[in-house]
C-alpha positions in Angstrom: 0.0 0.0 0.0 1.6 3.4 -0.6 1.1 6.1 1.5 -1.5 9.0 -0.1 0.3 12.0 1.4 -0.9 15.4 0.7 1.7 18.0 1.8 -0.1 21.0 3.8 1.8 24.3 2.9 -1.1 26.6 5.0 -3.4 26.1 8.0 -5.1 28.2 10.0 -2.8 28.0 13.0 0.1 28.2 10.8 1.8 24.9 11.7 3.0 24.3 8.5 5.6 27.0 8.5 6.3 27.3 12.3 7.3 23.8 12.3 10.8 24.7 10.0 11.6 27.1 13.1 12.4 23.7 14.6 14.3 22.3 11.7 14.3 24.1 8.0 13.8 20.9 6.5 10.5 19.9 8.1 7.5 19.7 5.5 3.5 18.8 7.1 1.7 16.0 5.5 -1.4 14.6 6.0 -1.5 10.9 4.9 -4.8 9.3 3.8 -4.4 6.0 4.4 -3.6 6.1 8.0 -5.3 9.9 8.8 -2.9 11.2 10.4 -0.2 14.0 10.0 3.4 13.4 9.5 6.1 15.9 10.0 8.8 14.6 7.0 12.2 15.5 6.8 14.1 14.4 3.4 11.1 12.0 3.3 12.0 10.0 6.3 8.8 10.3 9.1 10.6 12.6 12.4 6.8 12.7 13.9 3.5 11.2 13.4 0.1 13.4 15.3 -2.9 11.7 15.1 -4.3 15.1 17.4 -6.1 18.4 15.7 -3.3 20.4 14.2 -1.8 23.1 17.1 0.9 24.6 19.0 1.1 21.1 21.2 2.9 19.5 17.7 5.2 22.4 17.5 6.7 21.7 21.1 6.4 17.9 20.1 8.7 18.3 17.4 11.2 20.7 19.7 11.1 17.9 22.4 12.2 15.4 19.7 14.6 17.4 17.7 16.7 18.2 21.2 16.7 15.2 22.3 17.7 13.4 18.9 20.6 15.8 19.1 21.7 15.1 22.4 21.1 11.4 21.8 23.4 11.4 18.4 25.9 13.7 20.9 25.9 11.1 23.4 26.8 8.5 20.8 29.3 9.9 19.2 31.0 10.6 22.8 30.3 6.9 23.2 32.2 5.8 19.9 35.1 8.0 20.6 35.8 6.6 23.8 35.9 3.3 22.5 38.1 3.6 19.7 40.4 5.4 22.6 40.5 2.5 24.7 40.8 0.5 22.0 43.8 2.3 20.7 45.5 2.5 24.9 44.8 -1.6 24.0 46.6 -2.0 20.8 49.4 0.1 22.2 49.6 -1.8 25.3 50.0 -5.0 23.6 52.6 -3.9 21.3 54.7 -2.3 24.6 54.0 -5.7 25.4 55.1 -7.4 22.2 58.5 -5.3 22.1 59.3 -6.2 26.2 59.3 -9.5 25.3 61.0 -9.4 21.9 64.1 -7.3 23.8 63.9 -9.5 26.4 64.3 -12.6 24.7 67.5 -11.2 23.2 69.0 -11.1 26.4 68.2 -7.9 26.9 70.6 -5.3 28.4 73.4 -7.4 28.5 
């Protein structure tokens, strides 16, 4: 089944454009098929209101845009942390690798 979307460019509470104060890219849809509006960004769903169109999906949409961001922030912090104690790890094990290598040349001697 494909989705019968029918973008809304005006309403009476102008939702349509105070919804790219949260994010430029955000276009209103109203699908058909499921009756419901979708706020669309590069296609992709970012929120689906089932409600009368108002202010309430406005501050919806800022809830979920800050806290996407501070998710995706979170992550990368996460990712770049790993790949740092994965880095201490190889470089521990080739201290590692070399102590034993000098070693088993006899060493100082």
């Amino acid at each position: 089944m494909r989705d019968n979307l029918i973008e809304i460019k005006h309403d009476v509470f102008d939702v349509a454009d105070r919804i790219k104060e949260v994010d430029a890219e955000y276009r209103l849809f109203y699908n058909l098929d499921r009756a419901r509006f979708e706020v669309r960004k590069r296609g992709e769903i970012a929120v689906t209101w089932t409600e009368d169109l108002s202010a309430a999906l406005i501050q919806k949409l800022r809830e979920t845009h800050v806290r996407r961001r501070n998710e995706l922030l979170k992550e990368i912090e996460r990712g770049e942390e790993a790949a740092k104690r994965e880095q201490e790890h190889r470089a521990r094990e080739k201290i590692g690798e070399m102590t034993e290598s000098f070693l088993s040349r006899g060493g100082l001697s």
